[in-house]
N, C-alpha and C positions, 0 to 999 in steps of 0.2 A: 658610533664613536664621536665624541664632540669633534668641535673645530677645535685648532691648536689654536696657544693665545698668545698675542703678539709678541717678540719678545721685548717689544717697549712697555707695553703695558706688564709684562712678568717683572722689569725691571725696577718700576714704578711702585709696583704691588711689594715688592722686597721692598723698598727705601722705606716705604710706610710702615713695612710690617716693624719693620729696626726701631723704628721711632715711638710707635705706639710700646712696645716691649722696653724699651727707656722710658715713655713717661710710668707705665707700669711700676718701673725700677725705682724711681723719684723717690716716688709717696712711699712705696715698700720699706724702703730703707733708708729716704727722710725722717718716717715713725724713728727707724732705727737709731739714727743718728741726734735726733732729737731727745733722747733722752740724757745726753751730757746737760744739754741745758735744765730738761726738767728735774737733773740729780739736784742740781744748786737748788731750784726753787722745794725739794721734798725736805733737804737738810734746813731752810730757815721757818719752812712753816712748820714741821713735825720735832727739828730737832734730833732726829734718826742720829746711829755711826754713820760714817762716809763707808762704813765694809755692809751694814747693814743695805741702804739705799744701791751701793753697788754689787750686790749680791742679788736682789732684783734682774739687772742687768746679766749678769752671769748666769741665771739659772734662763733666763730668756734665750740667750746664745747655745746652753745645753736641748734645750728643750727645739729650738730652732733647728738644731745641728742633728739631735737625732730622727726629727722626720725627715729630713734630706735623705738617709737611705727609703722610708717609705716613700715621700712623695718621689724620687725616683723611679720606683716599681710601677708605680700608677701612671707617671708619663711613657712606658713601656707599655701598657693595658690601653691608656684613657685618653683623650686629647687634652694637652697640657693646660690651652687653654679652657677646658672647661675647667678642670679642677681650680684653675684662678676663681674663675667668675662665682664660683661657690666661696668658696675665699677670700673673696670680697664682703662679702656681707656677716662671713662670721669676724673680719677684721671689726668692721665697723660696728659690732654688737661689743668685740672685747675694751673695742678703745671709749667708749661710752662707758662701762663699767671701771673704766681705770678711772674715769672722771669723778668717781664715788667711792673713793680709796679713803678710809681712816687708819687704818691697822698694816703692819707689814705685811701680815700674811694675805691680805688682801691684795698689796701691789704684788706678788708673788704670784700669787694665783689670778688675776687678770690681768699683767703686762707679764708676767717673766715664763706664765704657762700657755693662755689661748691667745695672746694678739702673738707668741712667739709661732705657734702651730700656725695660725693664718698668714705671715708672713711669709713662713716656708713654703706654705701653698701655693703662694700665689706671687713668691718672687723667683729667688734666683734660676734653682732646677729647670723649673719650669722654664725660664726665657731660655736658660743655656741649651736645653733638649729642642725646643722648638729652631732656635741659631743653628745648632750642628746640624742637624735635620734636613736645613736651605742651604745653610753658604759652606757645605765643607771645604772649600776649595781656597778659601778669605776669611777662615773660621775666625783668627787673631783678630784680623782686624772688625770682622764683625761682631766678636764676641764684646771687643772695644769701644765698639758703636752704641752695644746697647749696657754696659757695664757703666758708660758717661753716664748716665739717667741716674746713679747710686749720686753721682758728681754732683748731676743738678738736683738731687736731693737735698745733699749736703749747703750748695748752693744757696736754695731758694727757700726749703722746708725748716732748717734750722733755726736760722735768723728770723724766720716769719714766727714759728714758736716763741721765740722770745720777745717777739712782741705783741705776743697773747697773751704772754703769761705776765708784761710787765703792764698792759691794757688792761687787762680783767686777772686772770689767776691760771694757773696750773691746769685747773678741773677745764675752764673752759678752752685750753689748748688741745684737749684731749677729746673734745666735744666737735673741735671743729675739723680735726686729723679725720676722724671716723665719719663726717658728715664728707668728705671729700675723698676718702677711700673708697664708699658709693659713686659720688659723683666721677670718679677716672677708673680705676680699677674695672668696677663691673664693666661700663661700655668699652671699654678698652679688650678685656677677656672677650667679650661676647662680639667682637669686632675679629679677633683673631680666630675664634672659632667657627666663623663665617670662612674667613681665608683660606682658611687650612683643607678645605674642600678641593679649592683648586687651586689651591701654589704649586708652583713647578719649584723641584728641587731646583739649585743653581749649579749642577758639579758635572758638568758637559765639556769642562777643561779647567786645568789648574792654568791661572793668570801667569803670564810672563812675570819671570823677576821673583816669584814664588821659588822660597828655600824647600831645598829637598828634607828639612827637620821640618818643615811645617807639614809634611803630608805623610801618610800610614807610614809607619817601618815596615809592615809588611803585609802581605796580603792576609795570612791568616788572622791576623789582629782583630780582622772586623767581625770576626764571629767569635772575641774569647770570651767567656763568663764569667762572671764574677766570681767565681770559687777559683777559675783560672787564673786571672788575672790577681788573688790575694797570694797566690804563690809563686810570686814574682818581686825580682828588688828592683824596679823600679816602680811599682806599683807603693812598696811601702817611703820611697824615699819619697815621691810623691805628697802620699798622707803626711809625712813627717815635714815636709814645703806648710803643706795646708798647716798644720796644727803651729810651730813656729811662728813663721811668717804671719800668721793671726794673732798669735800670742803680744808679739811686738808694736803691729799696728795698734790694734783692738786697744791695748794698755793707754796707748797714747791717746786713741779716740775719745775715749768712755772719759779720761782723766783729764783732757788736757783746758775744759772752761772750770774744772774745781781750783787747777793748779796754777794758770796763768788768773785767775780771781783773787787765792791767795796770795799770787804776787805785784798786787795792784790795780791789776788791769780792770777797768770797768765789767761787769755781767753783759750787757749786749756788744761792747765792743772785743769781749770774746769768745760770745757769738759768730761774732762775723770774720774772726779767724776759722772757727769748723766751715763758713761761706768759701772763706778761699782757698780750704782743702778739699772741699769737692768742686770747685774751681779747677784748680791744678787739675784733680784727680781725670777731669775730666781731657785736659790734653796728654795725659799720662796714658790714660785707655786708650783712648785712639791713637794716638803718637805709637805708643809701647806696641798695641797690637799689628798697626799698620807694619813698623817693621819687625815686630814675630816671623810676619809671612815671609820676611825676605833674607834675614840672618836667621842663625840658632834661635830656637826661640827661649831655649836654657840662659843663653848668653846675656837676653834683654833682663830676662827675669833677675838674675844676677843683678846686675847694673842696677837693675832698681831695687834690688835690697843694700846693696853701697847707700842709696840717697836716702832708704828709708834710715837705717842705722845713722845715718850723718842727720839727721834730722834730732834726734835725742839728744846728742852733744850742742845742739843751737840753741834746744831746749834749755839744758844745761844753763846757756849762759845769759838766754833772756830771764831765769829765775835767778841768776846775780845781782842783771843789771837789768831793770825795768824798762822794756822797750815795746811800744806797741809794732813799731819797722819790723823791729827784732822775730815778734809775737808773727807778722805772716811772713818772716825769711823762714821761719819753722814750719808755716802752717803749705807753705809752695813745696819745698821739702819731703813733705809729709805726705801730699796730695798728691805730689808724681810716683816716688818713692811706695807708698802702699798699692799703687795699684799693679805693681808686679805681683804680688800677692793675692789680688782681686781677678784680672783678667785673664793672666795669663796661666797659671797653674791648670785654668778646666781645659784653655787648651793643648794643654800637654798631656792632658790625661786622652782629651781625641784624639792627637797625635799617634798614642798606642794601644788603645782600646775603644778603635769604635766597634759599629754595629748595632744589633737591637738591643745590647745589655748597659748601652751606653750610661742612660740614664740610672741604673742601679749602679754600676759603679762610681759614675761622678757620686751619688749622695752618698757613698758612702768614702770615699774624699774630703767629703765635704763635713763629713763627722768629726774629720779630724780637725778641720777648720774652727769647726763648732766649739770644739774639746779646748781649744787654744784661745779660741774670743770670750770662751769662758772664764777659765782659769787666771789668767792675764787681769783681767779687772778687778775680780775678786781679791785677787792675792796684794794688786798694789793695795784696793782698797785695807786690807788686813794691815799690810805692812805700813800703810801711813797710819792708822790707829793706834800700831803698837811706837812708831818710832818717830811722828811727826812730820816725818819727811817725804818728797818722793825721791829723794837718790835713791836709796837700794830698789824700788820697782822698777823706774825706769832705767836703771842699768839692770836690772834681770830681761826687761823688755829687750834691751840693744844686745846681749848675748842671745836671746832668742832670734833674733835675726840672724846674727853671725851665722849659726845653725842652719837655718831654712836655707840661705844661700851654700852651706856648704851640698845641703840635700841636693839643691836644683842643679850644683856642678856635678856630683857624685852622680846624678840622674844621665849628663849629658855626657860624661867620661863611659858610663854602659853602653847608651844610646852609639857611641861613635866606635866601641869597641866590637856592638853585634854589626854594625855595618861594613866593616872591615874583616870582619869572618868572610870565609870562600863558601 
């Protein structure tokens, strides 16, 4: 039997493992994220609809959202990190073909079908499974930790895109995503898959000041199955958080450098609005998550769909009145506000469904996610085609939220009732 390992050094080995599994996150869904910008740059040089180029996007979010239940299944078989480090190199083969887009159907089938499937691989599931796996006990806040990394995506990968594409062009922003999805992803996967040999779970006591919502409702929980757990209402109010709450965000993501351009605002300096929404987002994650662990965790998630919906209304009024101030009082908003819908929903789904089916269940969660980030972009795109405008989308968006948060209370009204059973 080995020697045991310090717990200084276990504690160390966790901080890294967080960090590497965010910068992971960055680039994953920086790609992600950076496609608001590259919608502007495909509408001036192709001339596409705004429903065309954002249908692209939509069937990406489809396509993303239905291997979540596969890549699930497989972090239940496979070590999650490998399945990255595979995932890495088919990202960087799809996003080099996006670089040689003439035809729709071409951006469809290399951005919206295989850099969507490599994404999946090799982002969210997989961090979430690997997180629950170490920190059950700080899952909120850890899952927080490494949710910011989407942040400093948003952050650092966005605005760096748009100054690729306004240096050289589109093609070669896409040239240089994929040359640096090798460079961090794979060693990064293959750094975790070294770890994962000897990490020590961390779940040898729940932290002082840890809410009794943040851990199991009950012991049998940890062994339900996925066929268990879909005959369940909290399980579907859940999916109905995810699908929602994505719906809402996602609309605003995907739309919000076509809409603040339409309304004056310069192309990089609304860019760097999607900057300050993964900015916020990022003290949202960890903020939000840290106290998941110590209130309801229903309760945060709530709260932060109030800011995400107050976020559409600011919108509202910087498309009035032309304000760049205006443009990040929306874009802070929006970055704390979405990430109740980012970080804290998988841990609510640990909450009542851990154990080894963990991971089929989150992906399949996370379809509904999928189902909502699709739909949401598409449709405003549709609806601004046929009506010129985005009021009626983004008011479909902000009643899609109403929803999600109604889900997340109706979730915790169950939650407080099975605990008060004898």
């Amino acid at each position: 039997m080995g020697a045991p390992i310090p717990p200084g050094h276990a504690a160390r080995a966790g901080k890294v493992t967080l960090a590497v599994l965010a910068a992971t996150l960055a680039l994953a869904y920086g790609i992600w994220y950076a496609y608001s910008v590259i919608l502007v740059a495909l509408l001036d040089d192709f001339g596409w609809s705004r429903s065309t180029v954002a249908g692209a996007f939509s069937l990406f979010a489809v396509v993303h959202g239905g291997c979540n239940p596969l890549v699930g299944m497989l972090c239940d078989r496979v070590a999650p990190a490998t399945i990255s480090a595979v995932a890495s190199l088919v990202l960087a083969g799809a996003l080099f073909a996006c670089s040689l887009v003439e035809e729709p159907w071409q951006l469809y089938l290399s951005f919206g079908g295989v850099t969507a499937v490599a994404v999946a691989a090799c982002g969210w599931v997989p961090a979430v499974v690997q997180v629950q796996r170490r920190f059950p006990h700080r899952l909120g806040f850890a899952i927080g930790i490494v949710s910011s990394g989407v942040g400093v995506g948003m952050f650092v990968v966005v605005p760096f895109c748009q100054l690729l594409i306004e240096a050289v062009d589109w093609r070669f922003a896409f040239r240089v995503l994929g040359a640096l999805a090798l460079a961090i992803i794979l060693p990064s996967s293959l750094y975790l898959r070294r770890r994962a040999a000897t990490a020590v779970p961390r779940n040898d006591a729940a932290p002082a000041g840890t809410s009794a919502a943040a851990t199991p409702l009950a012991p049998q929980a940890r062994s339900v199955t996925l066929a268990e757990a879909a005959r369940t209402a909290p399980f579907w109010l859940i999916v109905g958080a995810f699908f929602f709450g994505s719906l809402c965000s996602q609309t605003l993501q995907v739309h919000q450098v076509a809409f603040l351009v339409d309304h004056g605002i310069a192309a990089l300096a609304a860019a760097s609005v999607v900057g300050v929404v993964g900015l916020a987002s990022i003290f949202g994650k960890t903020g939000g998550g840290w106290l998941s662990d110590r209130v309801e965790r229903e309760l945060v998630y709530v709260g932060g769909i109030v800011i995400l919906v107050a976020s559409v209304f600011v919108l509202f009024a910087v498309g009035r009145h032309t304000s760049q101030l205006g443009a990040y009082g929306f874009a802070i908003l929006l970055g704390v506000g979405y990430s109740a819908t980012a970080a804290l929903v998988p841990a609510m789904v640990s909450d009542r469904f851990q154990g080894r089916h963990f991971g089929s269940i989150l992906g399949i969660g996370l379809l509904g996610s999928a189902a909502g980030s699709a739909s949401g972009p598409w449709l405003a795109g549709h609806l601004f085609d046929v009506t010129g405008s985005y009021t009626l989308p983004f008011g479909i968006a902000a009643a899609a939220g109403v929803i999600a948060g109604a889900a997340g209370w109706s979730a915790r009204v169950l939650r407080v009732r099975a605990e008060r059973r004898p």
